[in-house]
C-alpha positions in Angstrom: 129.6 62.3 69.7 129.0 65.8 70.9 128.7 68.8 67.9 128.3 72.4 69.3 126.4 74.0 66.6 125.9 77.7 65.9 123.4 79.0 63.8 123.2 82.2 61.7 122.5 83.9 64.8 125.4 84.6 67.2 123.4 83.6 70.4 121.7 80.1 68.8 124.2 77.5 70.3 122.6 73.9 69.9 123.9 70.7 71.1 123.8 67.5 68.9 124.4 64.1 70.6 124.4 61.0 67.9 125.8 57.4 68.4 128.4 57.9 65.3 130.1 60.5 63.4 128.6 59.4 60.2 125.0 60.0 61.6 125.3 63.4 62.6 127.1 63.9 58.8 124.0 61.9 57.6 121.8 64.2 59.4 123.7 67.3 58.3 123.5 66.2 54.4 120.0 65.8 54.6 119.3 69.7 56.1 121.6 71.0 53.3 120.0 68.6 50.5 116.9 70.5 51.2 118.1 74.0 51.9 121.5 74.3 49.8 121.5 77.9 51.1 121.2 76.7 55.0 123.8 78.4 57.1 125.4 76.6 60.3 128.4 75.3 61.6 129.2 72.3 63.8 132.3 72.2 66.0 133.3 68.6 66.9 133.6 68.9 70.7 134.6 64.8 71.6 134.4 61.5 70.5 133.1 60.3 74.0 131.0 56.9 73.3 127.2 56.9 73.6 125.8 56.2 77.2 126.9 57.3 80.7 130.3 58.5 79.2 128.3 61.3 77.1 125.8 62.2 79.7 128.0 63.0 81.9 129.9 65.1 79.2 126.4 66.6 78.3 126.5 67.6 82.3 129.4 69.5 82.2 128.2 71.3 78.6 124.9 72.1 80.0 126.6 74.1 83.0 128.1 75.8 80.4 125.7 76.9 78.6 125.1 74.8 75.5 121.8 73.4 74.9 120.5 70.3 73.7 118.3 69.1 71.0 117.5 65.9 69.7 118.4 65.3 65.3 115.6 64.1 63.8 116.0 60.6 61.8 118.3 61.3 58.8 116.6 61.1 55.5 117.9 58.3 53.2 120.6 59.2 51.4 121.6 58.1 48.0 125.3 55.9 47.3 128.0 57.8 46.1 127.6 57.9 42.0 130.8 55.6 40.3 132.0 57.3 37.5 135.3 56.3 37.7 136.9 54.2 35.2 137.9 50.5 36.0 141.7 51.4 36.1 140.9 54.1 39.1 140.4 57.8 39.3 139.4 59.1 35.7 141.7 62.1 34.3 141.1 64.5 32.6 143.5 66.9 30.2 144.4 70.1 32.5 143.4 72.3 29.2 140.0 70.4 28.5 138.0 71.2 31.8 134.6 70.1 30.8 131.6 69.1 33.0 131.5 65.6 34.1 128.9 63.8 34.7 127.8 63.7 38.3 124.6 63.0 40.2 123.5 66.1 42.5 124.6 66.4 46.2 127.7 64.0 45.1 131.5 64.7 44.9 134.4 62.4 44.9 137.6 62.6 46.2 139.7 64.4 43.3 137.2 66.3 42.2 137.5 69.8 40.6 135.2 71.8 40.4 133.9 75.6 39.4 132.8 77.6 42.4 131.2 81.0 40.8 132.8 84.1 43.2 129.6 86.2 42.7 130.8 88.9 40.2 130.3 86.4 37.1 133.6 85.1 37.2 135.0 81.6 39.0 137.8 80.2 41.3 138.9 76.7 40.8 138.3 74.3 43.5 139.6 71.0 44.5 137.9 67.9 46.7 140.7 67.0 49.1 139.2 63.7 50.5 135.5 62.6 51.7 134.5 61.9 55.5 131.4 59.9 55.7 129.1 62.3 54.0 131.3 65.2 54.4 134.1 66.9 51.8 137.3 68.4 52.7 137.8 71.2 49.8 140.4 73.7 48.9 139.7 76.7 47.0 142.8 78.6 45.0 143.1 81.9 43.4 141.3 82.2 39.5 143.6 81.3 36.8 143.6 84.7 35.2 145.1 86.2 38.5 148.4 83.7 37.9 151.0 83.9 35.6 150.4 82.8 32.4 150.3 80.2 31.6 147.5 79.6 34.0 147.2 75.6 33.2 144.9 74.2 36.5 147.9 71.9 37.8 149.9 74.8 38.5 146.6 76.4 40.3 145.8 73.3 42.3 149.7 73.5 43.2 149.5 77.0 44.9 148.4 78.1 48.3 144.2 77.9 48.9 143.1 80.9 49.6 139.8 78.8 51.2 139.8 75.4 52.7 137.4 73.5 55.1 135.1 70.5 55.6 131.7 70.9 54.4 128.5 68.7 53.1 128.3 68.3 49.0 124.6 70.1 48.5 126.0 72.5 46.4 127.6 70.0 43.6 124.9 70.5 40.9 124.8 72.1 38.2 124.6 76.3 38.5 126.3 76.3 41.5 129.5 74.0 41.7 130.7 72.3 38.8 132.9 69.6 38.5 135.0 69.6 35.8 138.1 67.1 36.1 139.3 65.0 38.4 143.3 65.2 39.4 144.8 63.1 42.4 144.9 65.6 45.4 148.1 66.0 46.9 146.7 65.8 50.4 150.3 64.9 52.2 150.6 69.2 51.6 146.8 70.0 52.4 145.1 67.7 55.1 145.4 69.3 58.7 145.5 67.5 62.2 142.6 68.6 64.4 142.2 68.5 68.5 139.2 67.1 70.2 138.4 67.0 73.5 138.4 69.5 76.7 140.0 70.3 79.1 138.1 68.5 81.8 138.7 65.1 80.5 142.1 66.1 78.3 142.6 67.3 74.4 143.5 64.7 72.1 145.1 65.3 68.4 144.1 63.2 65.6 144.5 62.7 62.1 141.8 63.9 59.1 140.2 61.0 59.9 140.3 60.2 63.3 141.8 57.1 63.1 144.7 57.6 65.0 144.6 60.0 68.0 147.1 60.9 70.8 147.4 63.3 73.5 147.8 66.6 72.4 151.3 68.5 74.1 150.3 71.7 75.7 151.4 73.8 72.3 149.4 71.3 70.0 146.2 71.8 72.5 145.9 75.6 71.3 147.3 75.8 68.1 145.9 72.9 66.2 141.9 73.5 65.1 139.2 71.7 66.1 137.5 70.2 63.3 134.6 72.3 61.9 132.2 71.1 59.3 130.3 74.5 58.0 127.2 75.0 55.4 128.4 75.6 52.0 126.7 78.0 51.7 129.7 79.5 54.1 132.4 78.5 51.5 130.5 80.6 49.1 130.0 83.8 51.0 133.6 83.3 52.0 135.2 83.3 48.7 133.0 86.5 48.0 134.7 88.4 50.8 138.1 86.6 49.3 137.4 88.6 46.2 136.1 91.9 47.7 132.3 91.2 46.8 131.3 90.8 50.5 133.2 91.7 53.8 135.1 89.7 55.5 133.6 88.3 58.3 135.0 86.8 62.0 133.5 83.8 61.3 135.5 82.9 58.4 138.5 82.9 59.6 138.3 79.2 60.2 138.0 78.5 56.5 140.8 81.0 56.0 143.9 78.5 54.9 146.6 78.3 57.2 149.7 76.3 57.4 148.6 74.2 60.9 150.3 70.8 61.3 149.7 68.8 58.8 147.7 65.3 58.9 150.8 63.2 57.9 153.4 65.2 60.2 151.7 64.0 63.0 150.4 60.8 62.1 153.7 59.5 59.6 152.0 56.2 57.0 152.6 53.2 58.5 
């Protein structure tokens, strides 16, 4: 698994090489866990396997520039928390958001939360699904900029103005806060991604990556890559959303856009 990693500096390029997706996610949580503020993002190059097949992918990322480093061992992490009720996901009224109970560095698919904008007031945001330690989230306008009434179905039902994967260190209270869960409607919000170069051929796969094809020439530059950034990215991002901060080139990855959808490409069986 190959993750090209760039740092808060433009010219700090690192390359990560793990045996699994969910060790280099693992390894990710852990650096957030104990710098919530840590800024970084990993582009998910290919899903080569371990061994002779990703050395001689490291070769050809080597000649061009991308160095290595090894990931130090992951620090444990703790199991998801189970707040759910025995009949599923737990619900909660759209006019009583209140805190739920959650341990720190956890979400759950469903989740919404409170993501403060920086100016002492907050935009609603929504936890699409999970990936291994990783959370797909979608951040929508405030309430008080949609017609009344601004009931938080009919926010979670309009356009996000932020979306992206992106590790949970920042679910505690002060800084995100859940405060309901709603079933996502990720049939609307999930996106396809591309993986792979051009050496050995770009492949498109669902969120997940459990089904994967070869890309057509169009898909190969129009569908993303899939990018897992620092939340502390989402954050500074929906500042510039509001005018707090400048926008910046590098958010325009998290900046929503209609791209082929997960389930357009990949149909339920």
């Amino acid at each position: 698994m190959f993750g090209k990693r760039k740092k808060d500096q433009p010219s700090g390029s690192e390359f990560h090489q793990t045996n699994s997706e969910q060790q280099l996610f693992a390894q990710l949580l852990a650096e957030t866990r104990a710098d919530p503020e840590k800024l970084f993002t990993i582009e998910m190059i290919d899903r080569g396997n371990p061994g002779r097949d990703l050395d001689d992918r490291l070769k050809r990322l080597r000649h061009a520039g991308v160095t290595m480093t090894r990931p130090s061992p992951a620090e444990g992490v703790p199991p998801r928390s189970s707040s759910h009720s025995e009949s599923g996901t737990a619900e909660t009224p759209a006019d009583e958001l209140l805190p739920l109970s959650r341990e720190p560095f956890t979400a759950e698919t469903g989740d919404v939360f409170f993501i403060p904008d920086g100016g002492g007031r907050v935009l609603l945001g929504h936890v699409l699904a999970t990936l291994h330690d990783a959370v797909y989230v979608a951040v929508f306008q405030r309430p008080e900029d949609l017609p009344r009434p601004a009931d938080p179905l009919v926010v979670l039902a309009t356009q996000p103005v932020v979306a992206g994967l992106t590790l949970p260190a920042r679910f505690q209270p002060g800084m995100w806060e859940v405060v309901g869960n709603v079933t996502p409607d990720t049939a609307r919000l999930l996106p396809a991604y591309t993986w792979g170069t051009d050496l050995d051929g770009v492949h498109v796969t669902d969120f997940d990556g459990s089904r994967s094809r070869p890309a057509t020439e169009i898909e190969a530059t129009t569908i993303p890559r899939r990018v897992v950034v620092s939340p502390y990215f989402i954050d500074i991002a929906v500042r510039a959303v509001v005018g707090l901060v400048d926008w910046h080139p590098d958010f325009e990855h998290l900046r929503y856009r209609s791209t082929p959808r997960s389930v357009d490409l990949f149909p339920a069986r």
